[in-house]
Each structure stands twice: as C-alpha cells, then as structure tokens.
C-alpha positions in Angstrom: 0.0 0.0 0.0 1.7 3.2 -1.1 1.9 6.2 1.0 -1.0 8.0 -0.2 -3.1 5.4 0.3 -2.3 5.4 4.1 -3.2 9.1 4.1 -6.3 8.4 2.2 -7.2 6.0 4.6 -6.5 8.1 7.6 -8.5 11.1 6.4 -11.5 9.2 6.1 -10.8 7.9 9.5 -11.1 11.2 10.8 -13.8 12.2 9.0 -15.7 9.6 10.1 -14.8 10.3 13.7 -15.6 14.0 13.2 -19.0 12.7 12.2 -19.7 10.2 15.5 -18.5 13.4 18.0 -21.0 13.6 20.6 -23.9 16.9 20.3 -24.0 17.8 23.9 -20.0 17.0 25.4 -18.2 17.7 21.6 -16.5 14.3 22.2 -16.0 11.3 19.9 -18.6 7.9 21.0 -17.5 4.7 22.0 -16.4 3.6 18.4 -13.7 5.9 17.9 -12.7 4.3 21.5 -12.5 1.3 20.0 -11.0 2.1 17.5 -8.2 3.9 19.6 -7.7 0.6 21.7 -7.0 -1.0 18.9 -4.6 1.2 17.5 -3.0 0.9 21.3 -3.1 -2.8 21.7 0.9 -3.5 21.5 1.4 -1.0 23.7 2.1 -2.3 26.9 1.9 0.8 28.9 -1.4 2.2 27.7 -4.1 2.6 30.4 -7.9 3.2 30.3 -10.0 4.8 32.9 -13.7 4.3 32.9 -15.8 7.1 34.4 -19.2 6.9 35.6 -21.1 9.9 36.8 -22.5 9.1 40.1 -26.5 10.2 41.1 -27.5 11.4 37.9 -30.5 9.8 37.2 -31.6 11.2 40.9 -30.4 14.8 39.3 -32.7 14.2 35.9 -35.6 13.1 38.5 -35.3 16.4 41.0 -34.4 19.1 38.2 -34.9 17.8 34.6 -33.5 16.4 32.1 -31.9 19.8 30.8 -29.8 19.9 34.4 -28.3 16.3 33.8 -27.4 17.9 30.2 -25.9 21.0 32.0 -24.0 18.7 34.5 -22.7 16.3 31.6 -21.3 19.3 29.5 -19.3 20.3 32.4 -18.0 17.3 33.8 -16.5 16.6 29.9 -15.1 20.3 30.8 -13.3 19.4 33.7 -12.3 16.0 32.8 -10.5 17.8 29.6 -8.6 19.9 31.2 -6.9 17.5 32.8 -6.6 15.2 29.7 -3.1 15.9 28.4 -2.1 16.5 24.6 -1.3 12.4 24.2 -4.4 10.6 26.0 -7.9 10.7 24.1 -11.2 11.2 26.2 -14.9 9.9 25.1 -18.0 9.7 26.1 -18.5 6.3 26.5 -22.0 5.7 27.4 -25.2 7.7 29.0 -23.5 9.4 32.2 -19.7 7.7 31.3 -16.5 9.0 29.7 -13.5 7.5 28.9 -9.9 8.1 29.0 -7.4 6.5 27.2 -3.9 7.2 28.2 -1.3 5.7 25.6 1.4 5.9 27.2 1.8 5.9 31.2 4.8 5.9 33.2 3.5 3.6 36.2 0.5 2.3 37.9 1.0 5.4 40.4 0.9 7.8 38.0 -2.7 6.5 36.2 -3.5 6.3 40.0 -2.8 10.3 40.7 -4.8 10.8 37.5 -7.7 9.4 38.6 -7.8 10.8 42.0 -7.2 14.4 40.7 -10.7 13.5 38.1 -12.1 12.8 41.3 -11.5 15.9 43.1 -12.6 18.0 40.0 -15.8 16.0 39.6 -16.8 16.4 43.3 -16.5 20.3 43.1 -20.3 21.6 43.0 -22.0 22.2 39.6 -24.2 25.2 39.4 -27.5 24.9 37.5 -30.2 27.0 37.4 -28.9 29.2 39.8 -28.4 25.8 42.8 -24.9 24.4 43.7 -25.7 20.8 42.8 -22.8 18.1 44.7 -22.4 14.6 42.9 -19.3 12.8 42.5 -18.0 9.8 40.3 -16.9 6.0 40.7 -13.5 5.1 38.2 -12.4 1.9 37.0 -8.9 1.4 35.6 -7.1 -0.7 33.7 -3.0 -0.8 33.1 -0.9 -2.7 30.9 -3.5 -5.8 30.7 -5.8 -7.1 27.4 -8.7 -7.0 26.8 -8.5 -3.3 28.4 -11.9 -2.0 28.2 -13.0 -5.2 29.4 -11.0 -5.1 32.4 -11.7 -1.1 33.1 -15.1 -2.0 33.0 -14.8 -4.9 35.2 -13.3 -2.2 37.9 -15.7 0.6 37.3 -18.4 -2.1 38.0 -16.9 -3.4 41.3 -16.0 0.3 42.5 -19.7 1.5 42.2 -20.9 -1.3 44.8 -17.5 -1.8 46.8 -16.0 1.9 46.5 -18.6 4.3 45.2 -17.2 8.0 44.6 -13.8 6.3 44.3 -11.5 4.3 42.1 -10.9 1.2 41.8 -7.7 -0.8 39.6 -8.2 -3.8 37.7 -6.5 -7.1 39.5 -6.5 -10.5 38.0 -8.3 -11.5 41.1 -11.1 -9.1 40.0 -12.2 -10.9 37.1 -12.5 -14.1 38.8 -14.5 -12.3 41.2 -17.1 -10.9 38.9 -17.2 -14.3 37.1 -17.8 -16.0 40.9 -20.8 -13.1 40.9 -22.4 -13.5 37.9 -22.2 -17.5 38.7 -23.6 -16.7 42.6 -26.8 -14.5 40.8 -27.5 -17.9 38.8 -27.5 -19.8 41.9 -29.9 -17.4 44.4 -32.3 -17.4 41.3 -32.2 -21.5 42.1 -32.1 -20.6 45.7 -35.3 -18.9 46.0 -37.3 -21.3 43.2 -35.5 -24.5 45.9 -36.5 -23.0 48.9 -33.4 -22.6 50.3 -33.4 -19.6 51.8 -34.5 -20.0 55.5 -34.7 -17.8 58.4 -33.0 -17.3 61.8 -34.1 -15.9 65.0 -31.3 -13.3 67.4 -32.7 -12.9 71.0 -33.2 -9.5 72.3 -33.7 -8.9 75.8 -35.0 -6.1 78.6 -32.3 -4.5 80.5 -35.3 -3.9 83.5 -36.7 -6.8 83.2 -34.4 -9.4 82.3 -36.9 -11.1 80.1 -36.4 -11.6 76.1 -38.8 -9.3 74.5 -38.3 -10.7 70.8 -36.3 -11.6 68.2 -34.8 -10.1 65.0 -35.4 -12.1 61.8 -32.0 -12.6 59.8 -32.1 -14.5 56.7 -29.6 -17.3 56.0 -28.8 -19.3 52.6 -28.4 -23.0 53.3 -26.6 -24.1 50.0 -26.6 -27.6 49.2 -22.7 -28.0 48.5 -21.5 -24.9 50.6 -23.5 -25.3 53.7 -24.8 -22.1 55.7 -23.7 -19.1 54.2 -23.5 -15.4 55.7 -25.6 -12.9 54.5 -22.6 -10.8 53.8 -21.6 -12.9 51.1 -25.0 -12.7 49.4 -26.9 -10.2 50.6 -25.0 -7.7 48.1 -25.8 -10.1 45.2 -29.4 -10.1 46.2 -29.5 -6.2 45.6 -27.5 -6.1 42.6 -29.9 -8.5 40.6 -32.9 -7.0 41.9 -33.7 -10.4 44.0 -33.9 -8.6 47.0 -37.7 -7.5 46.9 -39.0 -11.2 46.4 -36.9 -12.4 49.0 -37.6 -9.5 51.6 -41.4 -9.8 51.3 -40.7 -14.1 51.9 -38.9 -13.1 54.8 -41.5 -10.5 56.2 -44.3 -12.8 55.7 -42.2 -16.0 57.1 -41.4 -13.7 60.1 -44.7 -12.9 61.1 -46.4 -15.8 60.7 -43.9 -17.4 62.8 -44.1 -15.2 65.6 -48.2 -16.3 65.3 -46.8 -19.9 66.0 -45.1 -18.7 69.3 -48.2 -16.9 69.9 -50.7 -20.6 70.0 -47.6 -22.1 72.3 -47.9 -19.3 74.4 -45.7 -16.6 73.8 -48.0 -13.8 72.6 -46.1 -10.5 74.1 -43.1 -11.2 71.7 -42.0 -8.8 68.9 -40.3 -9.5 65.9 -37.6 -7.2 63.7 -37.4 -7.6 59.9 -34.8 -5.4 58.3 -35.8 -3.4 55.0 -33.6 -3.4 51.9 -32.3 -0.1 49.9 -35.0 -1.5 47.2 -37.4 -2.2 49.1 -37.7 1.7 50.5 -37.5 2.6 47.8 -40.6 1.0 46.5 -44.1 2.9 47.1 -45.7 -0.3 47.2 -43.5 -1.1 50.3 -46.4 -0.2 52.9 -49.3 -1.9 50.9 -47.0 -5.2 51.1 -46.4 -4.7 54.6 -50.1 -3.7 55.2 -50.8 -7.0 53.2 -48.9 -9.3 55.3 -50.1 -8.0 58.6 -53.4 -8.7 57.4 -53.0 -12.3 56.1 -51.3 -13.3 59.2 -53.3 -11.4 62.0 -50.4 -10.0 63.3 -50.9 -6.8 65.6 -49.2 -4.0 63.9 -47.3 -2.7 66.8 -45.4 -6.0 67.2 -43.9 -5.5 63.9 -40.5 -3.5 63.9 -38.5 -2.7 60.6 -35.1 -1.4 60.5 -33.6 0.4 57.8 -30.1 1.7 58.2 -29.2 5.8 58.3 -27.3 5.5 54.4 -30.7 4.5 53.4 -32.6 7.2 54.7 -30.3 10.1 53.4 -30.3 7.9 50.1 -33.2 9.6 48.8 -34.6 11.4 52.4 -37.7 13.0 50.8 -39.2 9.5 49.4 -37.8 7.6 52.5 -39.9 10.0 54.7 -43.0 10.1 52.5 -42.8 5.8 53.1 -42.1 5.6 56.6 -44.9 8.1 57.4 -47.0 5.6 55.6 -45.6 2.3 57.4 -46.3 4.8 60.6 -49.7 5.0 59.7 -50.0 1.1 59.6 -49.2 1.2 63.4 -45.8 -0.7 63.1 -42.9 0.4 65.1 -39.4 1.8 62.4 -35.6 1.4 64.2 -32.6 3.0 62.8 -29.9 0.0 62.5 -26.1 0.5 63.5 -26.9 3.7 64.6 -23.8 5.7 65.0 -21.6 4.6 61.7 -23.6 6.7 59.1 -24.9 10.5 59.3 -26.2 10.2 62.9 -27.9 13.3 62.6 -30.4 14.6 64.9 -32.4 16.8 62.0 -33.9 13.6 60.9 -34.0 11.9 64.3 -36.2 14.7 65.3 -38.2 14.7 61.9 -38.6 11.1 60.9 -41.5 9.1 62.8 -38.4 6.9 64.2 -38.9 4.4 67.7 -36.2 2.2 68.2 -32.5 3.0 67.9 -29.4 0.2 67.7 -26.3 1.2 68.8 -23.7 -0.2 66.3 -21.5 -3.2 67.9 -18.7 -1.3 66.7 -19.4 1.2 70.3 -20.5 -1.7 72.1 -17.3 -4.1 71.9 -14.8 -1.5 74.0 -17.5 0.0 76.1 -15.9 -1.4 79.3 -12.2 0.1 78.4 -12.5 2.7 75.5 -13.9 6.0 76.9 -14.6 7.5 73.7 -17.1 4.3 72.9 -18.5 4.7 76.6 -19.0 8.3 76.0 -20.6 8.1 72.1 -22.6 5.2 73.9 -23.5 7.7 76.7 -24.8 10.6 74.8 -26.3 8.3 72.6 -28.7 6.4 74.8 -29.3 10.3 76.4 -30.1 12.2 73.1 -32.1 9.0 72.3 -34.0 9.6 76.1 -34.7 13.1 75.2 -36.2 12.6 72.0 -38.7 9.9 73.6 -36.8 7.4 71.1 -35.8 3.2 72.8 -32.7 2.3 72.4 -31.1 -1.5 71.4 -27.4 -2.0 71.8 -25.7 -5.0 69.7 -23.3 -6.6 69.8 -23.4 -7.8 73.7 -20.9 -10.3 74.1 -19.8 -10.1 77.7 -21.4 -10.0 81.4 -19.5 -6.2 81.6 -20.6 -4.5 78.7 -23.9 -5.8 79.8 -23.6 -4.2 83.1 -22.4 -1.1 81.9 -25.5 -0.5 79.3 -27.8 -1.6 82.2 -26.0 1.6 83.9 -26.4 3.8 80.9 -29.9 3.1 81.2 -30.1 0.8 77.9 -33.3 -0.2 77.5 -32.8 -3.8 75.5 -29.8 -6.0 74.6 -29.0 -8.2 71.4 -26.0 -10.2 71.0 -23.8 -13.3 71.5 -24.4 -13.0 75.5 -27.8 -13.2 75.1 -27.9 -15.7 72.3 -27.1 -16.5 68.9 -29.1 -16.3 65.5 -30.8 -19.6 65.7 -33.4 -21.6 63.0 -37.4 -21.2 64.7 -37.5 -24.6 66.5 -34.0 -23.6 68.7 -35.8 -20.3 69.4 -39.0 -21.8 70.6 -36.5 -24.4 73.0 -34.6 -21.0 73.9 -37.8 -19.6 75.2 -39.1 -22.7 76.9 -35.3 -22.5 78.7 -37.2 -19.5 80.6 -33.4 -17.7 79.9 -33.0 -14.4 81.5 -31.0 -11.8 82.7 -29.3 -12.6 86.0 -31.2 -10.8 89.1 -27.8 -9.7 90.4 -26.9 -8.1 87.2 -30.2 -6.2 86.7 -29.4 -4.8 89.8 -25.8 -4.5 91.5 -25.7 -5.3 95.4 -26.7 -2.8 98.0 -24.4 0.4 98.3 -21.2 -0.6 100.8 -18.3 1.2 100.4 -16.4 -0.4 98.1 -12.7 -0.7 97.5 -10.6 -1.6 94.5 -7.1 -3.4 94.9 -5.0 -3.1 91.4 -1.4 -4.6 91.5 0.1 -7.2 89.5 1.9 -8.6 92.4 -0.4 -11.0 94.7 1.5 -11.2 98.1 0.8 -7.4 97.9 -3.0 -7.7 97.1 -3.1 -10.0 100.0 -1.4 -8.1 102.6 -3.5 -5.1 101.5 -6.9 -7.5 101.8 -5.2 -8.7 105.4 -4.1 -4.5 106.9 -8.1 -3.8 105.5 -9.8 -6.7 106.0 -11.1 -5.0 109.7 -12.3 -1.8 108.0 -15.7 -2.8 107.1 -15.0 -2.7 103.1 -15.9 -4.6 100.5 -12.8 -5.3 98.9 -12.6 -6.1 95.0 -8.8 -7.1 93.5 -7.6 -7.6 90.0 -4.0 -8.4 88.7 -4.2 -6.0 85.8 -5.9 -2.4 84.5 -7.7 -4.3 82.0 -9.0 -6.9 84.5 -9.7 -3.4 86.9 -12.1 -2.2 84.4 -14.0 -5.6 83.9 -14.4 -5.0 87.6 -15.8 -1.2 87.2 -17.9 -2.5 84.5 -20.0 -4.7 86.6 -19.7 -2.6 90.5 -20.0 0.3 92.2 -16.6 1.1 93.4 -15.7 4.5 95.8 -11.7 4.3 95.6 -9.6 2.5 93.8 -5.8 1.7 94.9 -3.4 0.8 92.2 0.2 0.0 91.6 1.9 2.2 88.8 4.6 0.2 87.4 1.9 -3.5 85.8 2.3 -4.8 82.7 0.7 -3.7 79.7 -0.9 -1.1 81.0 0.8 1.1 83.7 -1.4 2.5 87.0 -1.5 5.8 85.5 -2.8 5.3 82.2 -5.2 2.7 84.1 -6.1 5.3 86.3 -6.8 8.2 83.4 -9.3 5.8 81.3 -11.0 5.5 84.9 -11.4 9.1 85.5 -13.3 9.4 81.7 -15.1 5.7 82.4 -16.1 6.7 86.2 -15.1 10.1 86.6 -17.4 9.4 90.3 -14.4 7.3 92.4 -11.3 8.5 94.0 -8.2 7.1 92.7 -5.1 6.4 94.6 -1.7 5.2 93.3 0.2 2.7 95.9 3.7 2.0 94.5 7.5 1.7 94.7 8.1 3.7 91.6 7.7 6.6 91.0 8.3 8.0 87.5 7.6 11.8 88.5 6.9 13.5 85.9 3.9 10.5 84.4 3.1 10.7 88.3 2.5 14.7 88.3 0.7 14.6 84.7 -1.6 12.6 86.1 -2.2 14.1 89.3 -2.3 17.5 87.0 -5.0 16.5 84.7 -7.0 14.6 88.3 -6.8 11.4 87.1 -4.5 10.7 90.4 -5.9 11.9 94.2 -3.0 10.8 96.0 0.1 9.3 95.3 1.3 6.8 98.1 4.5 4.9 98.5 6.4 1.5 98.8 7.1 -0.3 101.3 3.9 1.7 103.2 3.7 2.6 107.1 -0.1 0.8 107.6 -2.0 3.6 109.6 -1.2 6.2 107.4 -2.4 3.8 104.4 -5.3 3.7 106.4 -6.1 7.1 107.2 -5.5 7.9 103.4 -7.9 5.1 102.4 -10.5 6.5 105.1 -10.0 10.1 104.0 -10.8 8.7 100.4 -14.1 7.4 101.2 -14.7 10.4 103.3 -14.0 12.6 100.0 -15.9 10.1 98.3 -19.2 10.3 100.7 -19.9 13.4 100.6 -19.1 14.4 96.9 -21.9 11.7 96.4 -24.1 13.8 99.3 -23.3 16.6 97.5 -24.7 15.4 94.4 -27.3 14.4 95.6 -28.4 17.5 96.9 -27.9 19.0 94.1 -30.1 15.7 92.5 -32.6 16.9 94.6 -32.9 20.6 94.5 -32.8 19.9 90.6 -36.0 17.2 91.5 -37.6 19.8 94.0 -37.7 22.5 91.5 -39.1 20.4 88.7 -41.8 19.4 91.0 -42.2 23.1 91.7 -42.3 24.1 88.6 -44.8 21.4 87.9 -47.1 22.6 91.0 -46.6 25.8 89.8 -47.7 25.1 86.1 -50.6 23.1 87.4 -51.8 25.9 89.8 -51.8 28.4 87.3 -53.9 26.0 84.7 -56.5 25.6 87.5 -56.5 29.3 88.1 -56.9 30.0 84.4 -59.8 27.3 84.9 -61.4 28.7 87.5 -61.0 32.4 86.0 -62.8 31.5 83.0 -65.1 29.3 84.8 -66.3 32.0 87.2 -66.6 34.3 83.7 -69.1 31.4 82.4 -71.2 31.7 85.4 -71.1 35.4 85.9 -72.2 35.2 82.1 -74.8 33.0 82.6 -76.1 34.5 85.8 -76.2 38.0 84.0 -77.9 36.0 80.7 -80.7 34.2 83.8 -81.3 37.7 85.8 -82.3 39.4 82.3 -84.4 37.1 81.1 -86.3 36.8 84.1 -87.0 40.3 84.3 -87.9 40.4 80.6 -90.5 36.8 80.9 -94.1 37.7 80.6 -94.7 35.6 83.2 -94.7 37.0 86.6 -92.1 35.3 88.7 -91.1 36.1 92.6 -88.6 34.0 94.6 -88.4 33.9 98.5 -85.8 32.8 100.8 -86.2 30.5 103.7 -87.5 33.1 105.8 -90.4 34.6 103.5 -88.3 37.2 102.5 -89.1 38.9 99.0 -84.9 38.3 96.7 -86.0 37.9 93.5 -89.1 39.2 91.6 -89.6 40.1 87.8 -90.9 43.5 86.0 -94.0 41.3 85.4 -94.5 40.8 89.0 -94.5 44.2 89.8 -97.5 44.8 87.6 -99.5 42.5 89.7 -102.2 44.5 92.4 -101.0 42.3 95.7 -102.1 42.8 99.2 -99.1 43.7 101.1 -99.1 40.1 102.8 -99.6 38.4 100.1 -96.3 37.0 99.4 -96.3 35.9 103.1 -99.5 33.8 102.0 -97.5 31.9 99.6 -94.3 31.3 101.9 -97.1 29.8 104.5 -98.4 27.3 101.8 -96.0 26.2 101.0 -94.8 22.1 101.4 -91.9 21.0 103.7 -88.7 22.3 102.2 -87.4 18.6 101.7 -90.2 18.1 99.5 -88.5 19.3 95.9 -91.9 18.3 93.7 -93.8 20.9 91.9 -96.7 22.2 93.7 -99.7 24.5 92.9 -101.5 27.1 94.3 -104.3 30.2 93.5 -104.4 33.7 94.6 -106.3 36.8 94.2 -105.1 39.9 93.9 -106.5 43.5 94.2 -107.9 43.9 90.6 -110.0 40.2 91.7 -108.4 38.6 89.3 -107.5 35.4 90.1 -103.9 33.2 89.4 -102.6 29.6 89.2 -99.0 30.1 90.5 -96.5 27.1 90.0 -94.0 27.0 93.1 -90.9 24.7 93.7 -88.6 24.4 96.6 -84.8 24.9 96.2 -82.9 22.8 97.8 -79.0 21.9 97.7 -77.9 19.2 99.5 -79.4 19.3 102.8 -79.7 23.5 102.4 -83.0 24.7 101.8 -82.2 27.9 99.7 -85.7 29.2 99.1 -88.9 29.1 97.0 -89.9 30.4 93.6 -93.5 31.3 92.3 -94.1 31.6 88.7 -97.8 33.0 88.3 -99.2 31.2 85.2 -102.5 32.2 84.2 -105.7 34.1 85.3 -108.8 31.9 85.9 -111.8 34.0 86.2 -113.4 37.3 87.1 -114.7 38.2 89.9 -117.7 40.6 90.3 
C-alpha cells in the first residue's frame, strides 16, 4: 500500500470520527474508542479509565433532564482539562466517559490521575442558579488485554464496593465478577429450591431481664457450601434486583412465625425484619407490609423494621414520604447501626423513628475505651430526650452488659444473650425460661467499696489482710484491664493501684478510669515513681493521691479512710444537688398546674357570671310574673311582670305559708287573688341543695276567672 493510500485512509478515518462526535460533550462515542484501543493494543503501557457519573438519574428526577445535560457538559469540561495533549477522552455511554492514556509511566501515576478526576468532579455544579454536589466512581485498567473489558470490570466493582472512588483492575477481580455472575444464577435457584431460610437473634430487657423478641436474619443454606453469611449474598441479592421477592418471603415468614409462638404461648413477643435499599424505595413497600399484617393477624405494633441511616439520606424526601406511611400502619421503624452513618439529629427529630441500635462497633470496648462509653452515653441520652428506645448490639460479655444496664439501655441483642438460631431452637430458647441474672439487673446494695489493682499477689493479700477490719468490701484484680471488667460490673468508691503493671501502667489505668467513672477517688500505691507521668496525672485529676512503697499501715489507712470520706460526701453533694434539681421540677410542675387551674377557675367564674347575668335578664324580661323567697319569706327575686300585679301587702307571706316542707322538691300548685280580683294559678318549687333549703320560687301562670 503506497503512502497515499495510508493518508487516504487516515482522512476518512477522521472524517468519520468527526461525524460520530457527541452533540451535547463535543467528544468522539465509543467507536472511535474502540478504534483507539486498537490502534493501542501493542502497547504495553497504555491505560484506560472508565468514568461513571455518580447520582444522575436522581439529578434528571429532581431538576430535569436539561440539568443532567448541563452537568454532563461540564463534567467533559473538567475531565478535559486534565486530559493531556497524548491521552484521548470519550464519552462512552449515558453518564460515562473515557480516557485513554497511551502511554503511562507507572501504575501510580494512572492512580494520581484518577484521584485528581475525582476531586474535579466532586467540586459543585451550578444549575439553574443551585450548587448541585455529585461525584464519580473510576475503573482502571493498566498494561493488561482485553483493556476496556477489564476497566469496565473495575468501574463495575467500584460503584458497589468503592462508590465515589476508584478502583484498579487485578487479575483477582475478574475471577470475582465471574464468581458473581455464577452466585446471581444460583440465588435465582435458591429462592425457586427453597433454600433460603430464616433465623431468630434474642433480644432482651435490660429492666426486666426477660427476652422481648427476636430479629429475623435471613440465612442461605446451600446444598454444597452449607450455611452461608448474608454478607456474602446479601449484596448479590441487591444487585440483581432479588432482594424484593426475598424480603417480602422473609417479612411474611417472620410474622407468621411469631403467630406460631403466639398458640404455644408466647403472645407478648415482637419480631424485627430489616428493610432493603429496594425495598424503600418501592411505594408499594407499605401496601405489602399492610398485606402481610393482614393475612397473618399480626398486631401492627409487634412488627419493627429497621432500615439503616445510608438509606434514609439515600433519597430522604421518598424515604420520609414511606415511613410516614408504614407509621400509619401502626408498626414500630428502628434506625440499625446507629452511630456509623450520618447520625444526625435533624432527621432523628423529623422522621417518625422508635427504636434506635447502637452499632456493635461502640458496644465491643465499652468497658475500656472512653470514647465508645462516651458516644454510647450521649447516645442512649439524646435517644431519652427525643422519647426514642434504644437496642445496643453486639453484647458479648457480662460487663458490657452491666455497663448499658447503667447507661440506662433499655434492651440488649447479641452473643451473650444468644445466637441467631433456626425457629425450633428459638422456641427451646424460650421454653429454657433464659433471663437476665437478678444480680446483674441490679448490682448489690451500696457498701463502700474498694478496688485493689497490682500485679503482684503477696501485695494484694497483705493489703486484703491490713483492711480486711475496716468494714470494706474489697474487690482485686491483677491487671488495669482486668480493673475495668471490675468497674464494668460494680460500684466502686476508691480504687488503689500499683503504677509500674504490665501492659498497662497505674497511671494510664487510672486516666481511662477518670473518663469511664469520673465518680471514684483514685489512689496510686507504689514503689516507683516515675515523676513526671506521676504529676501529669495528678495535674489532669486522674490521680488523688500518690502513696509509696514499702507503706507505714496507719497512714495507708487514714488515706484510704479520708478517700471514702471525699468520696461520701461528693456523692451527698450530688445528691443534693439531684434533689434541689428534682424539688424545682416538682415546683415548677405545681406551679404550672396551679396556674392552669387558676386560668380554669377564671374562666369558669366568667361562664357563670355570664350565665347569671344571661338568667337575671331574662327573668326580668318573661311575661310571666315570677317572685322568689328565701327560707325566711323574704321577698330576693321578683320580675318586672311581678311588679304589675295589684297584691295585698301580705300576700307573698300567704305563699311562703303554703307552702310544702322544704325537703319536698316536687312541683306544687296554688291560686291567689289579687286586688284587681283577678284570680292566678301560680307554679311553686322548693330549692334545695344538699341538705340546704335555699328558698322558693313562684311563677304565676294564668288568670282563671273574674270576679264581680
């Protein structure tokens, strides 16, 4: 082929290129990629980067289509300018572009590349006049055939494993989305088999002791494998849109379940189900859920679902529309692993939310990490505050236990309490009659309580033998962590420990105290003394005292007795303060409820000065004479029609002297003439209240006759 030819050839190539460029971005399609690639393919340092605009079909759905257009433009804008002279940039698909880089120095340098895309794509957009944030998931291939194939491979795994990241292409990777696509075929068999089944976790009352229900968890009993973890399907299940028929099996299995402990007995159970991103994102969510309750007979309040916080803020506007609908079905709506997502009070306070679960992540170091007892304290108080239960997980030990029933938890899931377990094992679990222990519910009656902490035992013992007259209760470990397993499950006043222990020295035992139970006195007891760890820690008050080795006995026990002392009346001092605090809520209650029954009474008295004034007027205005006398004959009320009436001066004594025994409240009737001769029948009735005769009234009804 002759040179001409060639540049023939190329000319058309571009021409035809020129005619595929892309309306809205100005950028060649996906065939003059290919044909790119395949220009590249005997280079062995040419690299591809797959981008995929994340959220936009959410931006097309809030704004338009013509803002996703706006968006797109830009993004090609930004990913330009940081294209280079030598690489060649597409866009690939929909909301994709790709870069082709020909020739790349190192897998570090395509790396950089794709983090600084990254960073330019997160900056915010403005359309229509709104900064709009979305961001973008890369897949990248380097120095590997087929290339496109294997960028596409990582762009795939980055938008469910790394989302607004990127992601390189690893040999290992395409065996892994082979072992995907293979796992999708075989949870299409597993649901038409029946293989799915589901198991029970125990949850129990941290005031009771009692299990209150159980949360349903789905498990995959394969027929080769065995049971598998949900965490090695679960994500499948979304991805191939599975997820929806095997939630609404699981609801329905759930509740009609929790019927079946309901005929053996156990009718005050509840059950959890968790919800799927899918499933919330389905408006026909609550008519399933409405559905189910009514084809099992299941109360609505003894259904729970938990969604976690990354599904709520996936779409927050929809998510609330649906659970104010699944609220309206009566059924109770938990947050799951609260604490690891957004954790923010806005929707907390918004959202029509009952249960919260503290992630296990808090739980786990709750008896040694203050930062986890702290998150876990606020927590369980912000949740208090807002009228909202909370459910810790992850309970694996008797201290973590204690310490949530401290923190005022009100229920506990977890290894301690029990294990997922298939329906029949939960039904033998609950015929067990397990509970919490009575003296872990509640911790012995107040002593004054001591803590020993030295890694030496003949010292422990002759500390337990100087003491053992003072009237203590004396707890010892070996160790600071085994210390705070002790603090975890008592009430300790002071603690005495050694500095110089293994793996954890007296003072940094002693500091985690202070932020764990900032309430005891802490005392160091030792034969070293490092001074300047020793003054830091007396400094920031994590020490009290600092004592030394060997010790003269009475001065260790006026210093321990001083302790206590210190220890006593901080405690009366708090509660003082506990109950001025209790005194003036009461007081403020009094006063709020004295002032509503003032405002009562106020507006009460109006009503009857009103209807007294409304009685009075239309009395005197009745056509009807009307005249009332007290108990004594006397003349209190008469109307302007009586005083039209021609009566004899005693007449009105007449009518007090025919009248029946007070007691006698009936209706009576009488006639009387008055000086015109004009005769009356007059209606008269006693008043009586109580036992208090208050007085008669006469109502003069009609005349009956002349006389001549």
């Amino acid at each position: 082929m002759t040179t001409s030819h060639i540049e023939e050839r190329l000319e058309a190539l571009e021409e035809r290129r020129a005619l595929l460029l892309d309306v809205l971005t100005g950028l060649p399609g996906r065939d003059a990629l290919l044909d790119r690639i395949e220009e590249q393919r005997s280079s062995t340092a040419a690299g591809l980067l797959c981008i995929d605009m994340d959220q936009l079909a959410a931006l097309n759905e809030a704004m338009g289509l013509t803002a996703g257009d706006v968006l797109l433009a830009e993004a090609a804008k930004r990913i330009a300018l940081h294209t280079g002279e030598s690489n060649f940039l597409v866009r690939y698909g929909g909301d994709e572009f790709a870069l082709l880089m020909p020739f790349v120095e190192s897998a570090g340098h395509i790396e950089r590349k794709a983090s600084e895309l990254l960073d330019a794509l997160r900056r915010p957009y403005l359309i229509a006049g709104r900064e709009v944030f979305v961001g973008a998931s890369i897949g990248i291939a380097f120095a590997s055939t087929p290339l496109l194939q294997h960028a596409e491979a990582a762009l795939a795994r980055a938008k469910i494993s790394a989302r607004g990241s990127w992601l390189m292409y690893s040999p290992g990777l395409a065996r892994s989305q082979y072992e995907r696509f293979h796992l999708k075929t075989e949870l299409r068999q597993a649901i038409e088999q029946s293989q799915f089944e589901v198991y029970y976790q125990p949850k129990a009352s941290c005031r009771s002791g009692m299990v209150t229900g159980f949360e349903a968890l789905i498990r995959w009993n394969h027929p080769q494998r065995g049971l598998i973890s949900p965490s090695e399907f679960i994500p499948a299940l979304e991805e191939s849109g599975l997820i929806e028929r095997v939630g609404a099996w699981v609801l329905k299995e759930s509740c009609m379940q929790l019927k079946q402990w309901d005929a053996a007995g156990y009718s005050a159970l509840q059950i959890a189900v968790n919800v799927s991103l899918r499933q919330l994102a389905d408006p026909a969510f609550a008519e399933l859920v409405g559905n189910t309750l009514l084809e099992t007979h299941l109360s609505p309040q003894r259904l729970e679902l938990e969604l976690t916080e990354s599904m709520l803020m996936h779409d927050s506007v929809s998510a609330e529309a649906l659970l104010r609908k699944l609220k309206a079905l009566g059924v109770r709506l938990a947050i799951d692993d609260f604490g690891t997502g957004y954790s923010s009070l806005a929707y907390l306070k918004r959202l029509p939310i009952d249960t919260i679960k503290i992630d296990r992540a808090f739980v786990q170091d709750i008896t040694t990490d203050p930062n986890d007892a702290s998150i876990t304290r606020a927590i369980v108080g912000m949740a208090h505050s807002l009228k909202i239960a909370v459910v810790a997980e992850g309970v694996e030990t008797e201290a973590q236990l204690s310490t949530l029933i401290a923190e005022q938890c009100e229920s506990v899931q977890g290894y301690y309490i029990g294990k997922p377990m298939p329906a029949d094992k939960a039904l033998a679990f609950l015929s067990s009659g397990w509970s919490i222990a009575p003296e872990i519910l509640g911790r012995p009656v107040k002593a004054r309580t001591l803590l020993l902490v030295d890694d030496e035992e003949s010292i422990v013992l002759a500390l337990k033998r100087l003491l053992r007259r003072e009237g203590y209760r004396i707890l010892s470990a070996s160790s600071g962590a085994e210390g705070l397993d002790l603090l975890a499950k008592n009430d300790v006043d002071v603690i005495v420990s050694d500095q110089r222990m293994p793996n954890m020295t007296g003072e940094e035992f002693l500091r985690r105290t202070k932020e764990l139970y900032p309430d005891t006195v802490r005392m160091v007891l030792s034969g070293y003394a490092d001074m300047q760890s020793i003054t830091n820690a007396i400094n920031r008050g994590a020490v009290y005292k600092f004592l030394s080795k060997p010790w003269d006995d009475q001065n260790l026990k006026d210093n321990i007795q001083e302790a206590f002392r210190r220890k006593e009346l901080s405690d009366e001092s708090r509660r003082l303060v506990n109950d001025i605090a209790v005194a003036n809520t009461d007081l403020n209650r009094s006063n709020k409820s004295l002032a509503t029954m003032l405002d009562e009474q106020s507006h009460r008295s109006m009503i009857g000065h009103a209807a007294l004034a409304m009685v009075q007027e239309t009395l005197h205005l009745l056509p009807a004479p009307v005249v009332g006398l007290d108990p004594q004959g006397m003349v209190v009320l008469r109307n302007e029609s009586f005083f039209k009436l021609h009566l004899s001066m005693d007449a009105c004594s007449t009518l007090a002297s025919h009248c029946p025994p007070w007691q006698d409240t009936e209706s009576f009737f009488l006639e009387m003439t008055d000086q015109d001769n004009q005769r009356w029948n007059i209606a008269g009735r006693n008043l009586v209240t109580g036992n208090q005769h208050r007085g008669t009234v006469f109502v003069f009804l009609n005349r009956l006759c002349h006389h001549a």
